[in-house]
Legacy VTK file of the C-alpha trace (Angstrom):
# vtk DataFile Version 3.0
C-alpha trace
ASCII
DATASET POLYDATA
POINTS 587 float
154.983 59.040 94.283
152.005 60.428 96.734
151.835 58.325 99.766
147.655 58.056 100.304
147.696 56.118 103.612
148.811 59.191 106.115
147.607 62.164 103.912
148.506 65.776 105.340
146.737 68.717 105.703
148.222 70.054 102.490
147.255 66.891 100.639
143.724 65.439 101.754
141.775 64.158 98.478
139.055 63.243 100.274
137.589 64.458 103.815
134.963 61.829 105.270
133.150 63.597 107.743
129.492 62.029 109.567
127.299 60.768 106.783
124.522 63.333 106.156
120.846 62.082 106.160
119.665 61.565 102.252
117.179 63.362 100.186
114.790 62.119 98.377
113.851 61.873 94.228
111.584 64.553 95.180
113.641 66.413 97.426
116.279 67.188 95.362
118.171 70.272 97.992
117.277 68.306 101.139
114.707 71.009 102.142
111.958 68.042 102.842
114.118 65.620 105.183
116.225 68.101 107.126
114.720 71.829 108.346
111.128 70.894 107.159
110.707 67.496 108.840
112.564 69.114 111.999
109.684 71.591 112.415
106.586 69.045 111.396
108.010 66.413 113.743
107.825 68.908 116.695
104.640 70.328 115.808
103.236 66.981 115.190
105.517 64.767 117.429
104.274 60.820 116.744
102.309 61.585 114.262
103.992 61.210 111.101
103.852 60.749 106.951
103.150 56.673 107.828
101.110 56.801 110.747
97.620 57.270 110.037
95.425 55.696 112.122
94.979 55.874 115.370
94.194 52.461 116.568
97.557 51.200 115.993
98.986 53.115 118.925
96.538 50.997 121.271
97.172 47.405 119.395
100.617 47.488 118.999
100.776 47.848 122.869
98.231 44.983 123.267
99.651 42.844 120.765
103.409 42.941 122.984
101.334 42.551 126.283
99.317 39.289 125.001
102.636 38.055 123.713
104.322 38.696 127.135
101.065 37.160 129.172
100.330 34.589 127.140
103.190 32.858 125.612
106.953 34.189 126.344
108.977 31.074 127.728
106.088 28.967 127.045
106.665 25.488 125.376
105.462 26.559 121.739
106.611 30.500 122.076
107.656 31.577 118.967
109.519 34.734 119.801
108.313 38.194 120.034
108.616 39.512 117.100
106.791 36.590 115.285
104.231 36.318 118.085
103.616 39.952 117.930
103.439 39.438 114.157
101.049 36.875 114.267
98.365 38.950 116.101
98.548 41.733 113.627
97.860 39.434 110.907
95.061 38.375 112.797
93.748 41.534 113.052
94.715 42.379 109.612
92.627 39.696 107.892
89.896 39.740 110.083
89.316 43.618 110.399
89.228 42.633 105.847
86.780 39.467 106.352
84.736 41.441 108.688
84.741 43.660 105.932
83.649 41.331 103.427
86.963 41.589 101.328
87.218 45.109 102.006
89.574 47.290 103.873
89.058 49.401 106.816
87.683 52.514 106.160
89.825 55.144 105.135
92.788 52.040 104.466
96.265 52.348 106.218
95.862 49.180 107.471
99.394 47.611 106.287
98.999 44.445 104.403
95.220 44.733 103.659
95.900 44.158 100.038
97.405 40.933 100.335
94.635 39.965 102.842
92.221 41.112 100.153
93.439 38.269 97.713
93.750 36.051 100.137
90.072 36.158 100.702
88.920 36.027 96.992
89.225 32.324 97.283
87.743 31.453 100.942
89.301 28.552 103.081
87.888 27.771 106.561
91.428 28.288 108.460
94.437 30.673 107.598
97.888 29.865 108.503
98.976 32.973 110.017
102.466 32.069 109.741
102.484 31.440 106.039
100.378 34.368 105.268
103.091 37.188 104.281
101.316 40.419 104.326
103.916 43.056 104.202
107.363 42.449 103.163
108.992 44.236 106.573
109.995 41.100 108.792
108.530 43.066 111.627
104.892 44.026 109.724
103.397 47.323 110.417
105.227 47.768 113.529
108.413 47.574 112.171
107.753 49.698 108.954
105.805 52.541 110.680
104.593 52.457 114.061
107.527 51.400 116.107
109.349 55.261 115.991
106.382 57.002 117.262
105.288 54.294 119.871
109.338 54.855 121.290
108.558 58.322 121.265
105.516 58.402 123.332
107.171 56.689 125.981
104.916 53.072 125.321
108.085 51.115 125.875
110.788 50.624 128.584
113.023 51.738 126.692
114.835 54.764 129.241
114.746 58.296 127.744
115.376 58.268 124.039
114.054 59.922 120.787
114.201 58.440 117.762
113.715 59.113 114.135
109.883 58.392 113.935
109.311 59.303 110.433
110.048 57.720 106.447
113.929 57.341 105.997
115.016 58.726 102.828
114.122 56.870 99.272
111.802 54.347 101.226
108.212 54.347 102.636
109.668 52.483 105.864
111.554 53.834 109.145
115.314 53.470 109.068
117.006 50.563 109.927
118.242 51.985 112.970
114.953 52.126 114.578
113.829 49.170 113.193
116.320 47.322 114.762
115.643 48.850 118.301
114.694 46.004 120.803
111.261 46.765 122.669
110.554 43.753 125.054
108.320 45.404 127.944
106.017 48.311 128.224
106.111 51.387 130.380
102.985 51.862 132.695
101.407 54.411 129.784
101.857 51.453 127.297
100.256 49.251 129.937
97.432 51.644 129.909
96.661 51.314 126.233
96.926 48.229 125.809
94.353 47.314 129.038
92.535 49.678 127.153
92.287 48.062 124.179
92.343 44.454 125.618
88.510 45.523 127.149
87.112 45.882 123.072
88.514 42.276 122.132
88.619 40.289 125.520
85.416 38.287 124.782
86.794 37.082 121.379
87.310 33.886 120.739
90.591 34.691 119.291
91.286 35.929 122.922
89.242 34.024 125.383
90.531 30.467 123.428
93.952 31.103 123.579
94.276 31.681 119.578
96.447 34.430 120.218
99.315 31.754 120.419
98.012 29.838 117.422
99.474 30.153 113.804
96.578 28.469 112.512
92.880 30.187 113.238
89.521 29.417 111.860
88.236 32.287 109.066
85.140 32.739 111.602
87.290 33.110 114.625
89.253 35.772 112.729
86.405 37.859 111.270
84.859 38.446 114.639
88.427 39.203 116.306
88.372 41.531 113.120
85.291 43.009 113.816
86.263 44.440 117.455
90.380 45.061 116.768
89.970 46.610 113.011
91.172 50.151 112.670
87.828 51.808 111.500
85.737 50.472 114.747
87.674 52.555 117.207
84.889 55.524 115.594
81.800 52.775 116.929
80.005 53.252 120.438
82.405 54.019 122.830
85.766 51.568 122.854
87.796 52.094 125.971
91.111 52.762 124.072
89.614 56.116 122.052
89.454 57.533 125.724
92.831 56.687 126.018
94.046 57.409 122.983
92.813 60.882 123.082
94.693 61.425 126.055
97.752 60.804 125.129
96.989 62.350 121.749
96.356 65.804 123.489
99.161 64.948 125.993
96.366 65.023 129.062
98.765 62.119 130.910
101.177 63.253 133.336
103.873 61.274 131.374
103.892 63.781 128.345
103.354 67.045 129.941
106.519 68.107 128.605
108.095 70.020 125.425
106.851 68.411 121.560
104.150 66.624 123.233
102.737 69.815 124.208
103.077 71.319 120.649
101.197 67.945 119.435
98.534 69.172 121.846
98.541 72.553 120.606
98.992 71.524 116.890
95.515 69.345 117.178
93.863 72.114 119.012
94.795 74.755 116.452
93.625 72.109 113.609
90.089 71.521 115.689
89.490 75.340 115.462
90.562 75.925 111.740
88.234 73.118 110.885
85.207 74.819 112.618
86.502 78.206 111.084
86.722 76.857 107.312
83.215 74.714 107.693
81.673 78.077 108.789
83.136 80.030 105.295
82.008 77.685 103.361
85.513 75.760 102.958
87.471 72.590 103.936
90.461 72.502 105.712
92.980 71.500 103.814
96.560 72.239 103.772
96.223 75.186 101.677
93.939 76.470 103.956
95.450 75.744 107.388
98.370 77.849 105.557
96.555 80.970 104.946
95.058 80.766 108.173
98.664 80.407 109.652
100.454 82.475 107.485
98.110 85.331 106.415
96.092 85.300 109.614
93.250 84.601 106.435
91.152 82.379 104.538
90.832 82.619 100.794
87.313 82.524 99.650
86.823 81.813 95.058
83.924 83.193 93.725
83.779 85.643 90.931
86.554 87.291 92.337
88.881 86.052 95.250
87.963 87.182 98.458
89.729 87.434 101.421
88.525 86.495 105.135
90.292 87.693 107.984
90.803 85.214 110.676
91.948 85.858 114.494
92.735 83.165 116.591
91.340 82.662 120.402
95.064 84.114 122.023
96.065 80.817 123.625
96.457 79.907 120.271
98.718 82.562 118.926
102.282 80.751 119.875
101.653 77.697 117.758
100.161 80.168 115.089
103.311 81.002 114.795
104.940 78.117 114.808
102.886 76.441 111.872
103.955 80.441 110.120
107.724 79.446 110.214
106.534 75.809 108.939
104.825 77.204 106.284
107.135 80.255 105.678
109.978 77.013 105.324
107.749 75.878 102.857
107.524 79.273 100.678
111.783 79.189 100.479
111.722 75.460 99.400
108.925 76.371 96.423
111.054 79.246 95.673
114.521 77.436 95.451
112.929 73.920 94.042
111.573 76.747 91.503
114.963 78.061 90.503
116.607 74.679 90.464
113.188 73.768 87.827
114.986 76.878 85.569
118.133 76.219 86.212
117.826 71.944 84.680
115.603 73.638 81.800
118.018 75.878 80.603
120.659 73.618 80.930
119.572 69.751 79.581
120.310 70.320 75.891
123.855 72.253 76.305
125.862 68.793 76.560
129.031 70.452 77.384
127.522 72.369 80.165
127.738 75.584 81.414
129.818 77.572 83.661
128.602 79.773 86.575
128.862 82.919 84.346
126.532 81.432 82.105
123.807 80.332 84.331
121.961 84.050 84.468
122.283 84.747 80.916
120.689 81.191 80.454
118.063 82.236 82.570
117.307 85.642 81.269
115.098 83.476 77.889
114.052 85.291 75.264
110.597 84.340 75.892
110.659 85.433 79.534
109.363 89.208 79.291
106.464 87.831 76.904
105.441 84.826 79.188
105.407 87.532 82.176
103.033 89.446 79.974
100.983 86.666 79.714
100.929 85.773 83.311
100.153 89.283 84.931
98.840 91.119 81.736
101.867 94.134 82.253
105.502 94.597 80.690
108.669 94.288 82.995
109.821 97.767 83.412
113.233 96.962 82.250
115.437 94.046 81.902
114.555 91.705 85.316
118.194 91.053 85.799
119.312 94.829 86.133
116.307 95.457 88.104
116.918 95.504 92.041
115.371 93.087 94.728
113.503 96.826 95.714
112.395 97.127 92.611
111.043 93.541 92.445
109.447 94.116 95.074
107.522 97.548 93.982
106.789 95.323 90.789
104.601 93.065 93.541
102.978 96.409 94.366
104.809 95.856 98.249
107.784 98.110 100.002
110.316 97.036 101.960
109.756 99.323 104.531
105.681 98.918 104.438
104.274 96.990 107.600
101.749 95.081 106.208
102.644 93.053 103.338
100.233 91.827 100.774
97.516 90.083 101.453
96.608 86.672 100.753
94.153 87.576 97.900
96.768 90.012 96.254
97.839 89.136 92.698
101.421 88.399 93.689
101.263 87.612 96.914
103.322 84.230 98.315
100.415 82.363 98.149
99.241 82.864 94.747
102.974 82.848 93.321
103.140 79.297 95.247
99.235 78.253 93.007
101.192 79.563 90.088
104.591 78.075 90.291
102.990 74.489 91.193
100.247 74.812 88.323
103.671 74.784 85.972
104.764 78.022 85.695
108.081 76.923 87.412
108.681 74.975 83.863
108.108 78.374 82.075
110.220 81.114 80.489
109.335 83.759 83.645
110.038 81.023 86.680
112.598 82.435 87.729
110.656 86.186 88.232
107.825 84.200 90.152
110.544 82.442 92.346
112.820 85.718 92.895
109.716 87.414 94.205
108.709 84.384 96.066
112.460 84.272 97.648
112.288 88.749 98.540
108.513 88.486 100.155
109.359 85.928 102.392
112.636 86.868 103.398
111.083 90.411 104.436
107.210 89.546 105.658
109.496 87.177 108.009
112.174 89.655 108.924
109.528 92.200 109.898
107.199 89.826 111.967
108.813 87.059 113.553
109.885 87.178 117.125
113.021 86.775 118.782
112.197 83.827 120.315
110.498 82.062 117.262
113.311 82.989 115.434
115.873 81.263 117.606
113.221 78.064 117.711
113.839 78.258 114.393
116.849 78.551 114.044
117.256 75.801 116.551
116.353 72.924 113.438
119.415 74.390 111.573
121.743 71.277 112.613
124.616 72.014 110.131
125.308 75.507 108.303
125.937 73.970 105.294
123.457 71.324 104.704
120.337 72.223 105.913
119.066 74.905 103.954
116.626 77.319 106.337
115.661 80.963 106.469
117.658 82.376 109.297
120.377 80.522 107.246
119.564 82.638 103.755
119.465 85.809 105.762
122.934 85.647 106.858
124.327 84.496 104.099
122.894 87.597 101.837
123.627 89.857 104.365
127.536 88.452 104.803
128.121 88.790 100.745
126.095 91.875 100.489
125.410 93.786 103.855
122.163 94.642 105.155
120.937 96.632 101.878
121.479 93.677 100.303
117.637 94.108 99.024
119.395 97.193 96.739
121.525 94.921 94.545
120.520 93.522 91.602
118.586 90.661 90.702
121.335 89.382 88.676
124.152 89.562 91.700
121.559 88.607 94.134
120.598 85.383 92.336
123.537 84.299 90.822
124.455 84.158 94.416
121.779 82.642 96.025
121.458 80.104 92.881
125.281 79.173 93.105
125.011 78.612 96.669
121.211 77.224 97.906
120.727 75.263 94.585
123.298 73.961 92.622
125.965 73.634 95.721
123.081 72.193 97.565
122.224 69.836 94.928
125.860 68.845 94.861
125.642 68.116 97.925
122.796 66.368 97.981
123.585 64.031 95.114
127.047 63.420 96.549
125.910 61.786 99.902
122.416 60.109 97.987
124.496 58.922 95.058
125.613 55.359 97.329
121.980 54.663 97.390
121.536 54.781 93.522
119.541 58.166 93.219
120.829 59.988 89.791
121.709 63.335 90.651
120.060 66.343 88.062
123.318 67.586 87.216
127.371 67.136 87.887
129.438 69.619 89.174
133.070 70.215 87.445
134.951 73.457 89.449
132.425 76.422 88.144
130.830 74.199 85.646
127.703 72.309 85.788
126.716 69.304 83.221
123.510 68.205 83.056
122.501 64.450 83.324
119.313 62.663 81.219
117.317 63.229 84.893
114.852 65.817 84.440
112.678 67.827 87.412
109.804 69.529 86.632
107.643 69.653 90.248
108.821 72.148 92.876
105.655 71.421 95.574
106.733 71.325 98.808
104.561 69.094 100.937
103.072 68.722 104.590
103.196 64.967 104.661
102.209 65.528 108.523
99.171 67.103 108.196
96.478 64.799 106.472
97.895 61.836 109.057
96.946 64.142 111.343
93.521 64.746 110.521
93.210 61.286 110.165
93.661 60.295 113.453
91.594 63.439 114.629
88.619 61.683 112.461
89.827 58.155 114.500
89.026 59.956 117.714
85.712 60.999 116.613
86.580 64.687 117.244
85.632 65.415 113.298
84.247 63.827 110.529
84.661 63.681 106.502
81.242 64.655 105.362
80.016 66.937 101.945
83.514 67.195 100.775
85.231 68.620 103.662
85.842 67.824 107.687
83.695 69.451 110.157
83.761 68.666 113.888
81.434 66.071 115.731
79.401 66.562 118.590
82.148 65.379 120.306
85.037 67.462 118.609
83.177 70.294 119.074
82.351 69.977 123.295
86.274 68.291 123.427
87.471 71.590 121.732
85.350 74.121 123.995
86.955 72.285 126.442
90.488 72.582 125.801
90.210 76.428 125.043
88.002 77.366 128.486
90.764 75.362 130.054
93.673 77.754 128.159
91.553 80.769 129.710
89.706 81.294 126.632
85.746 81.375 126.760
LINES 1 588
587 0 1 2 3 4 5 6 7 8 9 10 11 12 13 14 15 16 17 18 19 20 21 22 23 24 25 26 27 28 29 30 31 32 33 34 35 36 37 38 39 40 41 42 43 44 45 46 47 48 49 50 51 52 53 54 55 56 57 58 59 60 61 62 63 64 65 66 67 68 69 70 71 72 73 74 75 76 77 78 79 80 81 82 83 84 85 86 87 88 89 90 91 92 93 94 95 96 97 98 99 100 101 102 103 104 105 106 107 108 109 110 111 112 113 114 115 116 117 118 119 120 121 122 123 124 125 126 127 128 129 130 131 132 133 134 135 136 137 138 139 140 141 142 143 144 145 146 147 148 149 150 151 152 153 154 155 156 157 158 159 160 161 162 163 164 165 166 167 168 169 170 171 172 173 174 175 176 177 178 179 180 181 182 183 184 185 186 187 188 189 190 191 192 193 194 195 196 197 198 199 200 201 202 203 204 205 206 207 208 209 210 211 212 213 214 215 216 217 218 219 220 221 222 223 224 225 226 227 228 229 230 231 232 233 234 235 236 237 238 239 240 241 242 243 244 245 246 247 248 249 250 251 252 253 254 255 256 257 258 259 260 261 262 263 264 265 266 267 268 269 270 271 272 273 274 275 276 277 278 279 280 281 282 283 284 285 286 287 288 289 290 291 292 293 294 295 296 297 298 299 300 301 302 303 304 305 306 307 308 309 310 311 312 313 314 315 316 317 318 319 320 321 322 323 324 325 326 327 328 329 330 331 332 333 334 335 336 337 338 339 340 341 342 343 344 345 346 347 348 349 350 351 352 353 354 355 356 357 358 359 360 361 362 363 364 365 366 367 368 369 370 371 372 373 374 375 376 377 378 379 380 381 382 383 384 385 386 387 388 389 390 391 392 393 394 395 396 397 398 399 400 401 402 403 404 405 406 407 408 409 410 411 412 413 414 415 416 417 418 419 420 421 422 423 424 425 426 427 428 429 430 431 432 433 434 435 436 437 438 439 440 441 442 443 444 445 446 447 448 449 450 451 452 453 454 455 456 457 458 459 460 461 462 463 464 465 466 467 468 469 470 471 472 473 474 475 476 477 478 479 480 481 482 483 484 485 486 487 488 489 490 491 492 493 494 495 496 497 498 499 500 501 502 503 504 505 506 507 508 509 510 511 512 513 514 515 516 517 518 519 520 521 522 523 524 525 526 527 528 529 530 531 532 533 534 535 536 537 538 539 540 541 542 543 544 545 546 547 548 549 550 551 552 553 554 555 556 557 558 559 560 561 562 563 564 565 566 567 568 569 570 571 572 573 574 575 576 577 578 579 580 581 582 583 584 585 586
C-alpha cells in the first residue's frame, strides 16, 4: 500500500502551494484580477470599480471622528463600528428625504434603495438601528470605501497597502480588509473630516447630539441629508471639495510619493483628453481615452472614419505611456478571451472531447474563409493555418519591420479588430483570424515602441510566471519555443501553442483555484484532452472598471461636468487644469 501522510518527491499527488487570487465568471484566464487590475490600481490608486463618489472619502473620516468625540467610552456608546454605522444611515436616508424619495444624483450612495422604500410610507422618526440598508455589517465602509481610505493614509494604521478594489465573484472588498481594525485617524484624515464637519456642524443632527441617537426625527434627518448627501459636495463651495481635491491630485505633503503621483497624473491626463474630445466633437469615453493613449489619435464617424492626430503637452507623455501598456494589456486579453470564445464553440457539442491535436483542425470551420469574405470583402490567400504570422500580418496591410503601424482608422487595425470581435464576431466562424491578428499587432507595435523602462514597469505587475498572463510574459514564451523569428512560423504552430498554453492551461488554472468558490469552469482538462462542460462564453470585452469611477469623482470635484451627451470641463476644471500643466513647465 502507498503511505499518503509523508509523500516523497517521487510520489506527491498533490502540491499545495499559496492560494492564487480568483477570477471571475467574466474573467475566465484571470487577465481582469491579476496584470490588469495591477496596472489600473497604480494608475488610479484609491480610486477603484466601487468607489464612485467622492464625498465618501471626507464622511467616512467624519463619521469615525464624531464617533471618537462624541461617544467612545460614553455611558450609551455603542461601539465603533455601529456608531460609525449609524451616521451613514443618517446620511443615507436623509441625503434620499432631502431628495424627496430620490437618490443622489448620479446614485452610488450604498443603501439608497432600501432608504427609498423606506420612505414610500412616511413616519415622523426612523430607528437607525433597525433600518438595515446594506447587507455588509460594516455598510458602505466596509463593502467599498475602507481599502482606499487605508491606502490614502486616512487612518493610523502604520505603512500598509491593501487590496482596495472588488475581491473576486463579489461586488465587496475581501474579507481581509474588511476585517482590518481602523480606530483613529492620521492628521490627513483629521483634515477631511474638519473639513467636512464645517458643511454639517449647524445641523441639528450635529449641534443636538443626534449623532449618538439610534432614533432621529424624519425632519432632523432630511436637513442633515441636505448638507452630508453625496451630490451637494458640487453646491457653492463646501470646505471638504478643497480638500478633497488635494488629496485627489496628491497636492499634500503626505502623498507626494510613487501611485499617488500616477493618480495625479492619471486625472491630469483625463482633464486634458476631455477638453481634447469636447473640442472634436466627441466624449471621452473609454474608447476614446484609448485611442488617444494608444494611437496618439482620436477616431472621428462620419461618412467615412476619420482619424485625428493628437499630441500631448510633454509632461504628459510618461503616463501616456503608461495608460498604452494598460490598454495594450487590454488588446492581449480581447485577443486570448477571443480564442478561448472559438475554442468553447468548437468544442460544446463533441461530448467526448477533444485532444490537443484536434483543437486547430476544429478551429480551421468550414465556414471560416466565407465569413472572412464577408467581414473584409477579400479571399484568404491560402489556407490561414499554413499561412505565417508575416504573412498575417501583410494580410493587415502592416510589416514587421515597418515603423509605423496602422493607424487607428485602418480597416484592421487593433482597434477596429477589438469593435469587431466585441460586436460578436468572436462567436463567428473567422474569430480566430481577427484574434491571431489582434495577438501579432500588438505583440510587434509594442516590441517596436515601448521603452526599457516602461517595459520593466510592466513587467514589474507580472507576480507569478505562470498565472498572470501579461505581454512581456507572451514574448518570452514565443520566443523560448520558437526563437526570435518566431513571427515566420505558422499560424497553425504558433497558435496551437499559444492556445495550449495562455488559454486552455490558463483556464485550467483558473477553474482549479475558483472551483472552491462554486464557479463552473468552461471546460475540464484530462492529460491532452479537453471536455467541455454545459457553461458557455460568448463575451471577450475586456473592461476599465477604473475609469468611469474616475470621472465620477472628477465631476464630484466640479473640475467637469456631464452635459449634451458627453463631459466637458467647468470653469473650474478648466483654470485647475491650466494650472497643473504651467506648474509641470508646460504653458
Amino acid at each position: 500500500m502507498f503511505q499518503l501522510e509523508k509523500p516523497t518527491d517521487s510520489l506527491r499527488l498533490i502540491h499545495w502551494t499559496k492560494e492564487l487570487p480568483r477570477a471571475s465568471d467574466a474573467d475566465p484566464l484571470g487577465l481582469e484580477l491579476r496584470a490588469s487590475a495591477r496596472i489600473s490600481s497604480e494608475l488610479l490608486h484609491c480610486i477603484t470599480s466601487i468607489t464612485p463618489r467622492a464625498r465618501y472619502y471626507a464622511f467616512f473620516p467624519w463619521a469615525l471622528h464624531d464617533y471618537n468625540t462624541r461617544e467612545r467610552l460614553t455611558r450609551g456608546d455603542r461601539g465603533r463600528i455601529k456608531g460609525v454605522l449609524s451616521r451613514e444611515r443618517a446620511m443615507v436616508l436623509g441625503a434620499v428625504l432631502h431628495h424627496d424619495g430620490k437618490a443622489c444624483e448620479n446614485g452610488a450612495l450604498g443603501g439608497s434603495k432600501e432608504a427609498i422604500k423606506l420612505t414610500k410610507n412616511p413616519a415622523r422618526s426612523y430607528d437607525l438601528n433597525a433600518w438595515k440598508h446594506l447587507n455588509n455589517s460594516q455598510g458602505q465602509f466596509g463593502a467599498a470605501y475602507k481599502g482606499s481610505l487605508i491606502n490614502l493614509g486616512l487612518f493610523e494604521t502604520g505603512e500598509i497597502e491593501v487590496n482596495d478594489d472588488v475581491a473576486a465573484d463579489s461586488d465587496e472588498l475581501d474579507e481581509t480588509t474588511q476585517a482590518i481594525e481602523v480606530r483613529e485617524l492620521s492628521a490627513l484624515g483629521r483634515r477631511l473630516a474638519d473639513a467636512f464637519g464645517t458643511c454639517v456642524h449647524r445641523t441639528a443632527y450635529v449641534t443636538q447630539g443626534l449623532t449618538t441617537k439610534d432614533k432621529v426625527t424624519a425632519g432632523v434627518l432630511k436637513e442633515f441629508g441636505s448638507k452630508a448627501g453625496l451630490c451637494e459636495i458640487t453646491e457653492k463651495t463646501p470646505k471638504d471639495r478643497g480638500v478633497l481635491r488635494e488629496v485627489f491630485f496628491a497636492k499634500c505633503p503626505e502623498l507626494q510619493r510613487g501611485s499617488h503621483l500616477r493618480r495625479r497624473m492619471s486625472l491630469i491626463l483625463f482633464l486634458e483628453c476631455t477638453a481634447r474630445a469636447r473640442k472634436a466633437g466627441l466624449a471621452l469615453d473609454d474608447r476614446t481615452l484609448s485611442d488617444i493613449c494608444y494611437f496618439g489619435a482620436m477616431v472621428v464617424d462620419g461618412d467615412e472614419r476619420a482619424q485625428v492626430d493628437i499630441v500631448l503637452p510633454g509632461s504628459l507623455a510618461d503616463i501616456q505611456q503608461r495608460w498604452r501598456i494598460f490598454f495594450t494589456q487590454g488588446y492581449l486579453a480581447l485577443a486570448l478571451q477571443s480564442l478561448l470564445v472559438a475554442v468553447v464553440r468548437q468544442i460544446r457539442d463533441k461530448p467526448a472531447g477533444v485532444t490537443r491535436s484536434q483543437i486547430i483542425p476544429a478551429l480551421n470551420a468550414p465556414g471560416l474563409p466565407l465569413r472572412y469574405k464577408e467581414i473584409f470583402g477579400r479571399e484568404l490567400p491560402e489556407d490561414f493555418f499554413e499561412m505565417t504570422g508575416r504573412d498575417t500580418l501583410h494580410l493587415c496591410g502592416d510589416r514587421v519591420d515597418k515603423a509605423d503601424r496602422l493607424p487607428a482608422n485602418a480597416a484592421f487595425s487593433e482597434r477596429q479588430l477589438e469593435e469587431l470581435l466585441v460586436d460578436d464576431e468572436a462567436n463567428e466562424a473567422a474569430a480566430v483570424v481577427l484574434a491571431a491578428m489582434l495577438l501579432y499587432q500588438t505583440i510587434i507595435r509594442y516590441k517596436q515602441r515601448c521603452s526599457a523602462e516602461h517595459h520593466g514597469w510592466y513587467a514589474q505587475q507580472i507576480h507569478s510566471e505562470y498565472a498572470d498572463v501579461a505581454l512581456p510574459g507572451i514574448i518570452r514564451f514565443l520566443e523560448a519555443e520558437f526563437g526570435s523569428s518566431w513571427i515566420d512560423r505558422t499560424n497553425r504552430e504558433i497558435l496551437d501553442c499559444v492556445i495550449w498554453r495562455f488559454v486552455v492551461r490558463q483556464h485550467q488554472t483558473m477553474s482549479y483555484e475558483r472551483g472552491f468558490g462554486g464557479v463552473a469552469p468552461l471546460f475540464h482538462v484530462d492529460g491532452n484532452r479537453i471536455v467541455a462542460t454545459e457553461t458557455d462564453y460568448t463575451d471577450p470585452h475586456a473592461k476599465n472598471p477604473r475609469f468611469w469611477p474616475a470621472m465620477q469623482i472628477l465631476a464630484d470635484l466640479k473640475l467637469i461636468v456631464y452635459a449634451d451627451k458627453a463631459y466637458a470641463l467647468t470653469s473650474d476644471g478648466e483654470a485647475w487644469l491650466a494650472s497643473e500643466l504651467s506648474s509641470m513647465g508646460n504653458p
